[in-house]
C-alpha positions in Angstrom: -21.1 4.4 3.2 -19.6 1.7 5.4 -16.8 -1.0 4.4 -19.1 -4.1 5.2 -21.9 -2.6 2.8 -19.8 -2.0 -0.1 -17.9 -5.6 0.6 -21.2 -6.9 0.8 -22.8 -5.2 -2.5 -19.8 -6.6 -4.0 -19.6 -10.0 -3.0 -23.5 -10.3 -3.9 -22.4 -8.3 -7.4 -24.9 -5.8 -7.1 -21.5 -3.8 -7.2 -19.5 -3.9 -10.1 -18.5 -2.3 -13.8 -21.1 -1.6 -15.1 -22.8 0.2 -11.6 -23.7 4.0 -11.8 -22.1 5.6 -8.8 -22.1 9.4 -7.8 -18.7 10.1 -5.8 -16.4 12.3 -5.3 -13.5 11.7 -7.8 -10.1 13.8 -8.7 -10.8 16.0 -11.8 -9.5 19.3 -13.6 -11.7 22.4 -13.2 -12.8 24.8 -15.9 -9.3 27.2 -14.9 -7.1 23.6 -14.7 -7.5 23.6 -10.7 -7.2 20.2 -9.5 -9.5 18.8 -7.1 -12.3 16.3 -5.9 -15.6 16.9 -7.8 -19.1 15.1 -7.5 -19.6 12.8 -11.0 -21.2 10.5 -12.0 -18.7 7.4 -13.1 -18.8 4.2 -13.6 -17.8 2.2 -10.3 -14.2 0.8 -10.3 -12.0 -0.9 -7.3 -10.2 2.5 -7.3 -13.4 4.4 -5.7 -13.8 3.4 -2.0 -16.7 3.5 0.1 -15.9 7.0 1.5 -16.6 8.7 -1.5 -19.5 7.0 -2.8 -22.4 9.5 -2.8 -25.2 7.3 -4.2 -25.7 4.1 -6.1 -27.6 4.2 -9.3 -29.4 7.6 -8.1 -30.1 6.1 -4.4 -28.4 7.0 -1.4 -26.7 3.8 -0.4 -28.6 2.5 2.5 -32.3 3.0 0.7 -30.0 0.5 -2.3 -29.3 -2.0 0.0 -32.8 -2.0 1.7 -33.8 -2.8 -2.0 -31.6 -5.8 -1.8 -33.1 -7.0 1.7 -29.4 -5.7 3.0 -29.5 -4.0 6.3 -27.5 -0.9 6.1 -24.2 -1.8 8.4 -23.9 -5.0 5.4 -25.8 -7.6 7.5 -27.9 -9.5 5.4 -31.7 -10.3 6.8 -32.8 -13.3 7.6 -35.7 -14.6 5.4 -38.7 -16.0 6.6 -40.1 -19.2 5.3 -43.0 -18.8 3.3 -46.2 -21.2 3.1 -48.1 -23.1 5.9 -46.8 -24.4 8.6 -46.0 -28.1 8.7 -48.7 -30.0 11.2 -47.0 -30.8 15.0 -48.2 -33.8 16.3 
């Protein structure tokens, strides 16, 4: 995941405490190895973009398409909706 998606999911707080993330986080193996495993956590400031897998079960990009977020953290423009006024 890129820098200006996550600054983007967070400024728009689709990003914050209480957001399921998959990442790669430090953790103690089954023998007491220490190393990076993949878990499900609850997202923090600690975890950066890097190693975010996926956001609430979706891979970041197909999240932020849900949001109408292109996937570098541009935002789309939105079309007016409704007629169009009379030009006369």
């Amino acid at each position: 995941m890129q820098n200006n998606l996550m600054n983007t999911l967070v400024k728009r707080n689709l990003l914050n405490d209480n957001t399921l993330v998959t990442a790669m986080v430090d953790g103690i193996g089954f023998n007491g190895v220490i190393g990076k495993f993949k878990k499900e956590v609850n997202w923090n400031h600690k975890i950066t973009s890097d190693m975010i897998l996926a956001i609430e079960g979706m891979e970041p990009a197909r999240f932020a398409k849900s949001y109408n977020i292109k996937p570098d953290g541009s935002t789309n423009a939105h079309k007016k909706r409704g007629r169009k006024p009379k030009s006369n």
